[in-house]
C-alpha positions in Angstrom: 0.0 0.0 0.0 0.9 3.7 0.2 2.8 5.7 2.5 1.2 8.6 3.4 2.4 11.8 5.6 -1.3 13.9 6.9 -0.6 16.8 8.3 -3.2 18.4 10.9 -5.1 21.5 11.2 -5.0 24.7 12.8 -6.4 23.5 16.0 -3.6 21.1 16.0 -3.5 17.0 16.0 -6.8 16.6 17.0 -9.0 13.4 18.1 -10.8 13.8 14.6 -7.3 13.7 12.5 -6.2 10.7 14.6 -9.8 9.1 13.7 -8.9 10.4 9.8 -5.5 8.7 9.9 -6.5 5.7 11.6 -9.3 5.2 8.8 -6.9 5.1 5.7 -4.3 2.8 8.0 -7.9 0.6 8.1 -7.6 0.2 4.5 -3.8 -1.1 4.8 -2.0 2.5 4.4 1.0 3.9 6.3 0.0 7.2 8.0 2.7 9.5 9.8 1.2 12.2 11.7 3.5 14.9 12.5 2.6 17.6 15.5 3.7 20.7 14.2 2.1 22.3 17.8 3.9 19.7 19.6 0.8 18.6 21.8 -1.1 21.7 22.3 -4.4 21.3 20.8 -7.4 24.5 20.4 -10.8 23.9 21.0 -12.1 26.3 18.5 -10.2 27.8 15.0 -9.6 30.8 16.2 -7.3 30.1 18.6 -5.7 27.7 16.3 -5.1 30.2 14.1 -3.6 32.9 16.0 -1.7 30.6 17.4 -0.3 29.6 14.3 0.2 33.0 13.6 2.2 33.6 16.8 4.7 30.7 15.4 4.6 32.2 12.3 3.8 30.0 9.0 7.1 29.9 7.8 7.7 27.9 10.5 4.9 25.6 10.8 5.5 25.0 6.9 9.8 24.2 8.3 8.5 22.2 11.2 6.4 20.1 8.9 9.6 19.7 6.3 11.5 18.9 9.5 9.0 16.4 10.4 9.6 14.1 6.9 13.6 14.1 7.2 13.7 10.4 8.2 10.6 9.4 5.7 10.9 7.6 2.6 11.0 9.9 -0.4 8.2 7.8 -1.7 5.3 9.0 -0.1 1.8 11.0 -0.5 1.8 14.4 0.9 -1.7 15.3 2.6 -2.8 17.9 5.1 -6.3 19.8 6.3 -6.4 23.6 6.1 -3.2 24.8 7.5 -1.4 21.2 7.2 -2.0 21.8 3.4 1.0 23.8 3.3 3.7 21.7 4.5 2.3 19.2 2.5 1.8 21.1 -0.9 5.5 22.3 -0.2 7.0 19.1 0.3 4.9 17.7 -2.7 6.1 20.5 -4.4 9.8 20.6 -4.0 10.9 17.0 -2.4 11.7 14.8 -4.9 10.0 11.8 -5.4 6.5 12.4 -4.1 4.1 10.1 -5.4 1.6 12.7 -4.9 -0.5 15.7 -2.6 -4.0 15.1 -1.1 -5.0 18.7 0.5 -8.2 19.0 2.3 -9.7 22.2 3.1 -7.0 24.6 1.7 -4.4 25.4 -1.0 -1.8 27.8 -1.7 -1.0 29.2 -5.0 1.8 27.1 -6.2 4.3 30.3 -6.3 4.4 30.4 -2.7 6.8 27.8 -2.7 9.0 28.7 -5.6 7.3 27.9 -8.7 4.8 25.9 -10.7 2.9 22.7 -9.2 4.9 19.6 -10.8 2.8 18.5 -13.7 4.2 14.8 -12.9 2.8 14.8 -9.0 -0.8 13.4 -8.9 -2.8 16.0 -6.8 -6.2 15.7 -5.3 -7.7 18.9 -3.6 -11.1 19.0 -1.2 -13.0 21.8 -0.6 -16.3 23.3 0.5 -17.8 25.8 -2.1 -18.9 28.4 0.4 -16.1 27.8 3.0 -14.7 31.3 4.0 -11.5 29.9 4.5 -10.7 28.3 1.4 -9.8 30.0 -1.8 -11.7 27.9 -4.7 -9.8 29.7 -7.6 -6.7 29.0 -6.3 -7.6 24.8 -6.0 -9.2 25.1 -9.7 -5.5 26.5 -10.6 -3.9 23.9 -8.9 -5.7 21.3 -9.8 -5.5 22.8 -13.4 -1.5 22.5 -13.0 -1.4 18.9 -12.6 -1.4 16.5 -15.7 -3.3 14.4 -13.0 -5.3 17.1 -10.8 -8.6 17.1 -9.3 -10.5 19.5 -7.3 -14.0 18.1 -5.6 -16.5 20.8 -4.3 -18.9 20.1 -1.8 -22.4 21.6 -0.7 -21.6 24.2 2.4 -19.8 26.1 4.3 -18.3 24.2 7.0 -14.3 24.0 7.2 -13.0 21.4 8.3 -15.9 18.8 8.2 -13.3 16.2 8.3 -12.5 16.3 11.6 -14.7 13.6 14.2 -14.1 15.7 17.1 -15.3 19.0 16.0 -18.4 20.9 15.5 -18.1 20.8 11.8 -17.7 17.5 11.1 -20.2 16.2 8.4 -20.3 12.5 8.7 -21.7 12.0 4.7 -19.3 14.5 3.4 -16.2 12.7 5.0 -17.5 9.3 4.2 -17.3 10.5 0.3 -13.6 12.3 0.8 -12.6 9.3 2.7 -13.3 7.0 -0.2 -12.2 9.6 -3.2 -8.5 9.5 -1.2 -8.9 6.2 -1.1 -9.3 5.8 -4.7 -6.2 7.8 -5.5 -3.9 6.6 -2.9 -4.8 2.7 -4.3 -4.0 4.4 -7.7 -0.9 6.2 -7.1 1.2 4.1 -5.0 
């Protein structure tokens, strides 16, 4: 099967992205989930984010590269909201990614130094409405990838992913569960 790196949110490594993780090692996948808070978790995104903020993104997006050194080069890159950007840098600029799952965010690829590597499979997961999420800059991404999709879903909710939050939609994870399924059986 396929090793896979999923890196959390802004309210850090959550119950939910256990749950997440523990669901696609069900299936017979490798999941490493790096803490880039190291154990300090938020109970709303708020706080999350100004944490974040306060450790500055730069630094999340270094602690997450940080976090891969002793990983295969093989692997699938993945991450919810603010985990999207480790993993869309390392997907971007470590060679020999098999490919980027990024739920609930997306950067524009120039953030990390260039284009999005047409080669790297890339699979993107967003709500339409979510205020957080930039839908233009996923249909670019996508768009950038001989193999890219982007999947829209009804709503508003963020990160509707996550088990142990107020967000979480059940249905809508059940169908982004199965989608990355789909690609990681594809891709590894």
């Amino acid at each position: 099967m396929t090793d896979v790196v999923l890196f959390h949110h802004a309210q850090g490594l959550t119950a939910g992205v256990h749950a997440f993780a523990d669901q696609l090692r069900s299936a017979g996948h490798t999941v490493t989930v790096p803490d880039l808070y190291a154990g300090v978790t938020f109970d709303n995104l708020d706080a999350g984010v100004a944490h974040a903020q306060e450790i500055g993104m730069d630094e999340i997006v270094d602690r997450g590269v940080a976090a891969v050194a002793g990983v295969p080069d093989a692997v699938v890159y993945a991450g919810f909201s603010l985990g999207a950007m480790p993993a869309q840098k390392l997907a971007q600029t470590r060679k020999g990614a098999l490919g980027a799952i990024i739920y609930h965010g997306g950067v524009p690829a120039e953030a990390f130094g260039g284009e999005w590597p047409k080669e790297v499979p890339l699979q993107l997961h967003l709500a339409e409405e979510d205020e957080w999420a930039e839908v233009d800059v996923a249909r670019d991404l996508a768009a950038a990838s001989t193999d890219g999709t982007l999947f829209l879903y009804p709503g508003a909710a963020h990160l509707t992913t996550d088990s142990s939050l107020g967000e979480y939609q059940p249905e809508t994870t059940a169908l982004i569960l199965g989608r990355s399924l789909e690609f990681l059986a594809r891709v590894s």
